[in-house]
C-alpha positions as CSV (number, residue, x, y, z in Angstrom):
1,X,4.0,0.6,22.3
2,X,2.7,-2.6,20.1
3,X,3.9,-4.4,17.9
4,X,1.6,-6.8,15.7
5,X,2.9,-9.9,14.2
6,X,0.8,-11.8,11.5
7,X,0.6,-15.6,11.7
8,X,-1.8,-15.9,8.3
9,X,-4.4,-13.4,8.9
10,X,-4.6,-13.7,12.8
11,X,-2.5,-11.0,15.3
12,X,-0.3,-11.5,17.9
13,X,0.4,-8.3,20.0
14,X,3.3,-7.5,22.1
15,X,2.6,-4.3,24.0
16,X,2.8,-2.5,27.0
17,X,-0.5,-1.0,27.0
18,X,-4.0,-2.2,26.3
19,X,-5.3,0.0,23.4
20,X,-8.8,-0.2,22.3
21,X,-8.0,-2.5,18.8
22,X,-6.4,-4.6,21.6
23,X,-9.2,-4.5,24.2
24,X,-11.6,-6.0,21.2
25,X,-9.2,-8.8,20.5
26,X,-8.7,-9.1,24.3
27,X,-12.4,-10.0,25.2
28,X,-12.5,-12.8,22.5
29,X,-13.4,-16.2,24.1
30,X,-10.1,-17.6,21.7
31,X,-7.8,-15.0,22.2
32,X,-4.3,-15.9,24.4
33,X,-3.7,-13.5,26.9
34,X,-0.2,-14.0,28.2
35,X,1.8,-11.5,31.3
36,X,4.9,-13.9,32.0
37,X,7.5,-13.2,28.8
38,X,9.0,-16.4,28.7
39,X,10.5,-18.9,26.7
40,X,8.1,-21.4,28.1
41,X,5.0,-18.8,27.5
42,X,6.0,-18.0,23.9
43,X,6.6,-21.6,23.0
44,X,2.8,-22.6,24.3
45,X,1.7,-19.9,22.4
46,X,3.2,-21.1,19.4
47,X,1.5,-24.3,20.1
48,X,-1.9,-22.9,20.2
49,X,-1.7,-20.8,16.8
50,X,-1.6,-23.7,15.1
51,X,-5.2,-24.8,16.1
52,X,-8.0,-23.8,14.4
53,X,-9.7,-22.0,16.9
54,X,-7.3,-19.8,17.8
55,X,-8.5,-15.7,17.5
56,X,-5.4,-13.6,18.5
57,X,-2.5,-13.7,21.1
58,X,-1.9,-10.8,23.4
59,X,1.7,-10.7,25.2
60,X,1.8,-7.8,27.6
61,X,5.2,-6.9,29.1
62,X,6.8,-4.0,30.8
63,X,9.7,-4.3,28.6
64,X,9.3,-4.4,24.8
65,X,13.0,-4.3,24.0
66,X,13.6,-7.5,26.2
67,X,10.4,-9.2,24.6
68,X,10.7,-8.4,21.2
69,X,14.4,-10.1,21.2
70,X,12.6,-13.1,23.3
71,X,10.3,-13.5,20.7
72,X,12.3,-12.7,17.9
73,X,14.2,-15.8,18.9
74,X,11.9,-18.6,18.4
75,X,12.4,-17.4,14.2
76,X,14.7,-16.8,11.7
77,X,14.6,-12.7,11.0
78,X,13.9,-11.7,7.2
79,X,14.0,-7.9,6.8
80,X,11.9,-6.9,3.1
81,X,11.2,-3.3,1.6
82,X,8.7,-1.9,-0.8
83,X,6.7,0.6,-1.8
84,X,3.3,2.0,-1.9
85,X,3.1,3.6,-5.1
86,X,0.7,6.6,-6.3
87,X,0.4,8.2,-9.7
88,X,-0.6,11.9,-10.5
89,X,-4.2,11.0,-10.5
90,X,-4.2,9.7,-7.1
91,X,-4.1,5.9,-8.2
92,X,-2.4,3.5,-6.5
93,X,-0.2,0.8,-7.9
94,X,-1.0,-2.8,-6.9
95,X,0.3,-6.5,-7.8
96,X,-1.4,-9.8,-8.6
97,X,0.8,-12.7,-7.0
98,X,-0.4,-15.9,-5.4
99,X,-4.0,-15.5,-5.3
100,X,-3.8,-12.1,-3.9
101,X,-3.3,-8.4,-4.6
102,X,-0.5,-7.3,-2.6
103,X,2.1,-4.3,-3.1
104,X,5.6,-4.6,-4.5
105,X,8.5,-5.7,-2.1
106,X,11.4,-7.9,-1.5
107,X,14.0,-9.1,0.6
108,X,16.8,-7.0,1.3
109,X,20.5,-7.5,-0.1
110,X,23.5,-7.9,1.6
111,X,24.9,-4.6,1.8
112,X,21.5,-2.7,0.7
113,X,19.7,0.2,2.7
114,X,16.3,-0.6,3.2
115,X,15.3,2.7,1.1
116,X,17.1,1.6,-2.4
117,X,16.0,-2.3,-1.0
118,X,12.2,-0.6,-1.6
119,X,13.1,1.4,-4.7
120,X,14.6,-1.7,-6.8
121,X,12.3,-3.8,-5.7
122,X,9.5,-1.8,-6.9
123,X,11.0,-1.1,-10.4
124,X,12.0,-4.7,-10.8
125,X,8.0,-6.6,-9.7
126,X,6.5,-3.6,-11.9
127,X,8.7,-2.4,-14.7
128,X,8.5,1.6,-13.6
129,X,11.7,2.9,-14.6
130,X,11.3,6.3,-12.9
131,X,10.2,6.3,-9.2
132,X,10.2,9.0,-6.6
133,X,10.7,8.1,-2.8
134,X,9.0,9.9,-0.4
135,X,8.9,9.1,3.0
136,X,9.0,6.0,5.2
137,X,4.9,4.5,6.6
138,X,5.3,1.7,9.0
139,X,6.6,-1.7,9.5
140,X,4.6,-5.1,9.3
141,X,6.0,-8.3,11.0
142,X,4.1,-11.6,9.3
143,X,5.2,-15.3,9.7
144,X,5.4,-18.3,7.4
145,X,7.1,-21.7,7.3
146,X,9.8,-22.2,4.5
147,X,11.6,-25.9,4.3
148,X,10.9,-26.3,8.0
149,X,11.6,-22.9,9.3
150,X,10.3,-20.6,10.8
151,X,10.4,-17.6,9.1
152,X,9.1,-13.7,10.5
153,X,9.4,-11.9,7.6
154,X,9.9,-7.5,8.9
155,X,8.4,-5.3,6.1
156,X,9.6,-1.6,5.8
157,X,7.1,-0.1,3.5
158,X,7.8,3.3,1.8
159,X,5.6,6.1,-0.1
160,X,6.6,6.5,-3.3
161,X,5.6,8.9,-6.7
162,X,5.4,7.7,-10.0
163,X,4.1,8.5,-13.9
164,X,1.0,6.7,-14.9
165,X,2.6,7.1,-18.6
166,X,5.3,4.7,-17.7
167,X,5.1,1.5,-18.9
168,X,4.6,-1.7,-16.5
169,X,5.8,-5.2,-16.9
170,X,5.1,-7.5,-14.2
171,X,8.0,-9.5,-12.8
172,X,6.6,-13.1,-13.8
173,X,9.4,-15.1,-12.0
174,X,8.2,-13.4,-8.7
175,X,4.7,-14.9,-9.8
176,X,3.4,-11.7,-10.6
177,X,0.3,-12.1,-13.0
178,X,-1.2,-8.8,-13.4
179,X,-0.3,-5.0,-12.8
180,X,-2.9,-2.2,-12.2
181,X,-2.8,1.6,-11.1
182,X,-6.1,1.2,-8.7
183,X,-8.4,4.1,-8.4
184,X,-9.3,5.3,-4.6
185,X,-13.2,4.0,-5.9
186,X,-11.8,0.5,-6.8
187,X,-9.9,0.1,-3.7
188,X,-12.0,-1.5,-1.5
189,X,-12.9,-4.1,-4.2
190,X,-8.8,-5.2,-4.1
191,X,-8.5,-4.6,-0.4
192,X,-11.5,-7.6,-0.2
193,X,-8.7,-10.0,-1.1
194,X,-5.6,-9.1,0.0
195,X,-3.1,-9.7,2.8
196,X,-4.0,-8.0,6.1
197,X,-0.6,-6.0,6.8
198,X,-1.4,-4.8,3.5
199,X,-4.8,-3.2,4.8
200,X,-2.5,-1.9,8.0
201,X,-0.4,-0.5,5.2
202,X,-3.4,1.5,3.4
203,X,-5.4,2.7,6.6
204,X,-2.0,4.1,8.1
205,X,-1.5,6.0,5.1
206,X,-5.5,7.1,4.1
207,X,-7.4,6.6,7.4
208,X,-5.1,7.8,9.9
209,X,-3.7,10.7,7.3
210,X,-0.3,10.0,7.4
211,X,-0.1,11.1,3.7
């Protein structure tokens, strides 16, 4: 098992087995290679992401539960939703916020499954009125400081169907500039400035065929 976790766009791993993504990040001069989950471990890690150099971190471990919550520890937990979104012409619906094309998601309400967290998030960042969920893709794990915490933001992302007819009306007060149903020709052009679990996002849905 792994999980990756996001600290901008460089990975930390916590897994169980060396896979071959893993060996490549493993055999960097700059990556942290760590086999002692411990408070003391995590916090030096922590120490060393925030140097320039730093490549990736690996964390191997014979027990992921037991890590995960060690890890999980050192942040305060945000659980988010959204959707990836594809028309009847095989386009895909993607946001213009911050600097950076990204797909529509938010946090999740008190109260709220994660599915309707994904569906109203998507119809409120893109105007779509009428959206179909399909099935569940993956989850991404990316960290960011807010007032002085620590934050580890878990995104549960969601395939979704929708009308290209429908109209779309980007969510300004999100900071949402610009709307557009991508074609699969175009997509690499977006993916060139985007966030990286957003590319995890795409290649678990069109590389590894998970559609």
């Amino acid at each position: 098992m792994v999980l990756k976790i996001y600290f901008s766009d460089k990975p930390v791993f916590i897994c169980d087995e060396i896979n071959p993504a893993i060996e490549i990040y493993r055999h960097h001069p700059d990556t942290i290679f760590i086999d002692d989950m411990t408070n003391h471990a995590i916090n030096a890690l922590l120490h060393e992401i925030t140097k320039p150099g730093f490549h990736a971190g690996i964390l191997f471990t014979a027990n992921m539960e037991q890590s995960k919550k060690l890890f999980w520890k050192h942040f305060t937990v945000i659980q988010a939703a959204g959707g990836l979104i594809e028309n009847e012409k095989n386009e895909i619906l993607m946001i213009y916020r911050r600097g950076k094309w990204d797909l529509p998601k938010g946090k999740l309400d008190e109260g709220e499954t994660l599915e309707a967290c994904a569906v109203r998030e998507v119809r409120e960042e893109t105007g779509l009125k009428d959206v179909q969920l399909k099935k569940f893709i993956l989850t991404t794990f990316h960290t960011y400081n807010e007032f002085g915490r620590h934050i580890l933001k878990e995104s549960h992302w969601y395939s979704m169907k929708a009308a290209s007819l429908q109209a779309l009306k980007p969510q300004t007060e999100e900071d949402i500039l610009e709307i557009e149903w991508v074609t699969p020709v175009a997509l690499g052009e977006k993916l060139k400035n985007t966030f990286p679990s957003i590319k995890d996002v795409m290649e678990s849905v069109y590389i590894n065929n998970e559609k």
